[in-house]
N, C-alpha and C positions, 0 to 999 in steps of 0.2 A: 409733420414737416419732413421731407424727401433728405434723406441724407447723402452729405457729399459721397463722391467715388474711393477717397480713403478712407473715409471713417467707416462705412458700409464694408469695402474691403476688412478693415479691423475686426468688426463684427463677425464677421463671417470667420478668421484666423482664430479669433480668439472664441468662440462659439461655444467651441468641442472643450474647451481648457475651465469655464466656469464653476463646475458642477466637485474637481480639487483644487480651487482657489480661494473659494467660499467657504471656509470652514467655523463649521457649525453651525449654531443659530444665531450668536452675538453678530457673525455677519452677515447673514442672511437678513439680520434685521437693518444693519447697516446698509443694506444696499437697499432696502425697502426705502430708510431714509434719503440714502441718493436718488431713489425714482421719482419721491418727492421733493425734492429740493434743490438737489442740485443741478449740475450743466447737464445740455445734450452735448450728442456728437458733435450737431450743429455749431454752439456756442458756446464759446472763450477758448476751446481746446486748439490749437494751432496746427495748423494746414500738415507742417512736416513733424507733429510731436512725434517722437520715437516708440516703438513697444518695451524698449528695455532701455536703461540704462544706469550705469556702474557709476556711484558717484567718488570721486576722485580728493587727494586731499588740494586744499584751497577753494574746493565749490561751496558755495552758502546756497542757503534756502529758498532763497529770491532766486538765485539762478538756474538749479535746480526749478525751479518751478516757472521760470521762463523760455523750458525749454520743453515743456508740455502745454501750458497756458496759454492764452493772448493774455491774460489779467492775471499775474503772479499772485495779486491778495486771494484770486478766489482756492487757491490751495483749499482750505479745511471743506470747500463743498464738495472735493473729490478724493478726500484723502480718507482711504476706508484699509485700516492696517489692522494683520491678524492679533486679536486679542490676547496668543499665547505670546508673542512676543515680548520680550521684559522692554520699558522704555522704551514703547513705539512710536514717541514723538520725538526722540534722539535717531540723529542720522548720520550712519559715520562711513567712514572712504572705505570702499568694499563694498557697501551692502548694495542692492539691485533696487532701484524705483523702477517697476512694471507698470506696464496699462492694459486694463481688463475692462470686457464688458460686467457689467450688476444690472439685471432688470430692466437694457435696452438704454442706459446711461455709461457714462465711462467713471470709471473710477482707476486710483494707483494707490496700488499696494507696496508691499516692504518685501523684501528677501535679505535677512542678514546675511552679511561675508561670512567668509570662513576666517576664523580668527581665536581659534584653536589649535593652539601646541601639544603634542605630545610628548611627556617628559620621561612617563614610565608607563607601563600596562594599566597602572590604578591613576594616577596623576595625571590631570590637563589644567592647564591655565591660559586663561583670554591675555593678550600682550595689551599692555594701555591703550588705548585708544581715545579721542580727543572729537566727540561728537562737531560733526558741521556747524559754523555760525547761520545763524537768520539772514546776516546783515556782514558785510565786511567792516568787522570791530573796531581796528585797531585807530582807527580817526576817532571813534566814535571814545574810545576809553580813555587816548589822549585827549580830548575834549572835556573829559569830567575829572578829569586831575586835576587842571585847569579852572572850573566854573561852578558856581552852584546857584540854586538860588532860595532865597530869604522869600517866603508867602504873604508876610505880614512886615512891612518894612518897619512898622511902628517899635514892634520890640525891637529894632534896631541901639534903640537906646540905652537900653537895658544891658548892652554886651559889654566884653572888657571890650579896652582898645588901649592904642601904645602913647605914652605918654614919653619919654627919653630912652637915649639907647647909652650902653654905659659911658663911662668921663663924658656923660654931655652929648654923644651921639648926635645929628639929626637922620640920620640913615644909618641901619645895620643891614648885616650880610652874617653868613654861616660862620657859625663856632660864638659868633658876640650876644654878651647878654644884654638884655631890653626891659623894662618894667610898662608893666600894664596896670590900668585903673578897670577894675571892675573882679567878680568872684572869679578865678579860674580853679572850676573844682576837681580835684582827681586827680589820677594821674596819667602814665601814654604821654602820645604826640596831640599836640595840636596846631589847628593850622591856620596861617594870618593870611588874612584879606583885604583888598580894596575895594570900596562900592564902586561897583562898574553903571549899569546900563538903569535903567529903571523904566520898565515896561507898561505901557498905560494902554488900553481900552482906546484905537482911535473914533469907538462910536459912544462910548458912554462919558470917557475922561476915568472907569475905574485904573486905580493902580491894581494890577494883576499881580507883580515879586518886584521883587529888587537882584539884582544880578550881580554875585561877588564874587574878584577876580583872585585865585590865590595868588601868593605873592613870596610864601614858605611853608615849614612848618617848623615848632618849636617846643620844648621840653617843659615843664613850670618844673621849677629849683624849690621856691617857698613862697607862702603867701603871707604878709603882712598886713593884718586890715584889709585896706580897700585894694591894696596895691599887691601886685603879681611878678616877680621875677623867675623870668626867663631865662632861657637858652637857646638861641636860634639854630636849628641842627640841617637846614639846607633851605637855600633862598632861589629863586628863578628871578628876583627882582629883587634891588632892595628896597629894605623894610624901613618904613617912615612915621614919623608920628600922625597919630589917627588911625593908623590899620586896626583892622577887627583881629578879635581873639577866637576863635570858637572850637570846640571839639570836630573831631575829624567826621566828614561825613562817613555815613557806609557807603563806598562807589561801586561796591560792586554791581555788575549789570546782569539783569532777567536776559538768560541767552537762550532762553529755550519756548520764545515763544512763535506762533505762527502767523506770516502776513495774514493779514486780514481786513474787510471792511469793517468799518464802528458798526455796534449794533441799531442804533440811528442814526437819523439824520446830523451830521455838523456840520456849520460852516462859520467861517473866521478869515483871518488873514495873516500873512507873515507879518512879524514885528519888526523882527530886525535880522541879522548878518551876525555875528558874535564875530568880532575882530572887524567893524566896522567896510569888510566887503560891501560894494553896489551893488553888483552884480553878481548873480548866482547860477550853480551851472552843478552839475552832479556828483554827489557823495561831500557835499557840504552841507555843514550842519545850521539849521535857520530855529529861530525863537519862532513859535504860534501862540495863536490868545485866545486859544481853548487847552483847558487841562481838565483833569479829572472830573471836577463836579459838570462837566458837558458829554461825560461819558468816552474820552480819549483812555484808553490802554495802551501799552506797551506793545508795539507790534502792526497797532490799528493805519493804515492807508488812504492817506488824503490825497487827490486828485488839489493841482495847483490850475489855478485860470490866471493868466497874465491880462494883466489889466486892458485893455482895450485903446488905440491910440486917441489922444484927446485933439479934437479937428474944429475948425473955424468952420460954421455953416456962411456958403458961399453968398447967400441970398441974406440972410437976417444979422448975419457977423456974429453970431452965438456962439461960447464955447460947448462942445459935445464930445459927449466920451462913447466911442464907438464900443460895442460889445465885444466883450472878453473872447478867450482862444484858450479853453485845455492844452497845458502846454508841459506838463509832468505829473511825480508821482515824490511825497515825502512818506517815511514812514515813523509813528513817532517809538521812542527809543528811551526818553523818559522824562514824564507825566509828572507835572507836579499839582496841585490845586488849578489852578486858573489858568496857566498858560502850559507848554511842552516844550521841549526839545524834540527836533527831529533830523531827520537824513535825506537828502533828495537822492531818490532812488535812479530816478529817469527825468529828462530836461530836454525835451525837443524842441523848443526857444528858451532866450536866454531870462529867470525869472525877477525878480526886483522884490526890496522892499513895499507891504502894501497890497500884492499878487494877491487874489482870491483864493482858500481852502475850502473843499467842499466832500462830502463821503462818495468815493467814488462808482456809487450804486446808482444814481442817478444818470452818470452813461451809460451804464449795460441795458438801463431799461429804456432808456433814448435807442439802442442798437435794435431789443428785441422787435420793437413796434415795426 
């Protein structure tokens, strides 16, 4: 395949520079594996990608790698970092992502910043530094303060939940105590909820989670029997009889992983909006009805197909639904059994509940042909 006039320029720049880039044989083998596997010149690498660049604070990964890419997931097929590097998959503001030739493919590599102090002749110390996101977070972690969800709705029954709130309550809020029916064991915070959303399968009818809204969290004082008194220690809503009781999830988030395609094939559809949105547009967060046991991880990128418009045939009077239109990119962010949460990265029409999900490996090889 004839290579364009940049990327040939490239080669030719970067020629002479391979042979101290390449160090030693861990990446020599690495670039063996990008000769097989990964992109050419030719394809996904983008017309103006740069030879260097210094990544800044506030860039994520995704953009970062949309500014080498056309396909920001296919990052890990060109991502060959020197092995002496400590946490080569952390990338922090300072350090240089280069592009080099391996083997007659492109690959980028890492140059850490300079991010050493000197304090005396013998003493140096690195200043904290706060590796790059994948993904712009902060929606993303507000989001799971907020939501979680339940796999198996059935044991739903099995949990405490609120029965009165004190002298009588029907609603508490922060500082007031509340008693719960059911075991609350241990001690910490825990946190009350409302049944939100309940996600179904629109091709089998399975129920995939149940989707519970917080609503606080609250202290357990003592437990008598069946019954649980609380302390309510901060509310976003108030608290009603029938809220769930449950220990606090762990929300922290996997932030260090890399866009990527699934390793197969998946395809699914949005469920839903969380916060009852129609309509959806980029860096909002959407319910899918594939999770883990479909092979979804943390990180993995689904191409969205926008449903197709639904048309009267003129001659028969049928209704027909005209074929779909790639029309974004979600990344999912976190993976529970049966269904995910994710992020719409990129939205070049507007998407809906419903949209088609599909691994977006099936365009590159539509492009190659």
């Amino acid at each position: 395949m004839r290579q364009t006039g940049c990327a040939a320029g490239w080669r030719q720049r970067l020629k002479g520079r391979v042979g101290t880039l390449l160090v030693g044989g861990a990446l020599g083998l690495a670039a063996t594996l990008a000769q097989a596997q990964g992109l050419s010149w030719e394809d996904g690498l983008r017309g103006d990608a740069p030879d260097r660049y210094t990544v800044v604070r506030g860039d994520t990964l995704w953009d970062i790698s949309g500014r080498f890419l056309q396909h920001p997931w296919q990052w890990p097929e060109v991502w060959q970092v020197n092995p002496q590097i400590e946490n080569p998959h952390l990338i922090y503001p300072g350090d240089v992502v280069y592009l080099y030739d391996c083997n007659g493919r492109p690959c980028l590599g890492l140059e850490r910043g300079q991010g050493m102090v000197r304090l005396s002749p013998e003493v140096r110390t690195t200043p904290h530094r706060e590796a790059i996101e994948p993904i712009p977070l902060d929606a993303v972690r507000h989001f799971l303060r907020e939501h979680r969800v339940i796999d198996d709705p059935e044991a739903l029954d099995e949990l405490a939940y609120v029965v009165a709130g004190d002298d009588g309550r029907l609603v508490s809020g922060g500082g007031d105590r509340l008693y719960a029916r059911g075991r609350v064991e241990g001690g910490g915070r825990f946190g009350i909820y409302r049944v939100g959303e309940r996600y179904v399968d629109s091709a089998s009818g399975e129920l995939l989670g149940l989707e519970l809204e917080s609503v606080g969290q609250a202290r357990r004082l003592r437990q008598e029997e069946d019954i649980a008194v609380l302390e309510v220690t901060s509310s976003s809503q108030e608290v009603r009889n029938d809220d769930i009781v449950l220990p606090l999830e762990d929300r922290r988030l996997v932030t260090e992983f890399l866009p990527r395609a699934p390793d197969r094939e998946v395809e699914g559809r949005i469920l839903a909006v969380p916060g009852g949105v129609r309509f959806i547009g980029r860096l909002q967060v959407v319910a899918l009805d594939r999770g883990r046991r479909d092979g979804l991880e943390a990180g993995h990128v689904l191409m969205v197909e926008q449903r197709g418009e639904l048309v009267s045939d003129p001659r028969t009077g049928e209704a027909l639904r005209l074929p779909g239109e790639d029309a974004g990119l979600v990344m999912v962010f976190r993976p529970y059994e049966k269904m995910s949460y994710g992020l719409v990265m990129q939205a070049s029409r507007t998407l809906s509940v419903g949209d088609r999900i599909h691994s977006p490996q099936r365009l590159l090889d539509t492009a190659l042909r």
